[in-house]
C-alpha positions, 0 to 999 in steps of 0.5 A, a space after each residue: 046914473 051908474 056907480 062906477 061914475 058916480 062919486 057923491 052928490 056936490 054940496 051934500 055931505 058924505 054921509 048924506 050923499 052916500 044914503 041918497 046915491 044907495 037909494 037911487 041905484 036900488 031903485 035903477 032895475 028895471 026888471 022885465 020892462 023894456 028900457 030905451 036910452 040915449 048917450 050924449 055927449 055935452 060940449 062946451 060951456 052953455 048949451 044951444 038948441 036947435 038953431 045954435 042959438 046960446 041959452 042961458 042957465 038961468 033958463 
């Protein structure tokens, strides 16, 4: 999560998202410890695993 892409927080009020998203970012430093990530990029509406078999989102 980065602030300069994250706006606010669907379906939560302004205020309330602003108090959770500040208290995310606080929480975002990982000081000396070692930090992997993977960047994705998602396509399409309904997500498929492995085998490009459809899954629902309903799970």
């Amino acid at each position: 999560m980065n602030p300069g892409f994250t706006s606010h927080i669907v379906e939560v009020s302004d205020v309330e998202s602003r108090a959770i998203l500040d208290l995310l970012y606080a929480h975002r430093d990982y000081g000396s410890e070692r930090r992997v990530t993977h960047r994705i990029t998602l396509r399409g509406d309904i997500p498929r695993g492995p085998q490009d078999q459809p899954r629902s989102l309903d799970g």
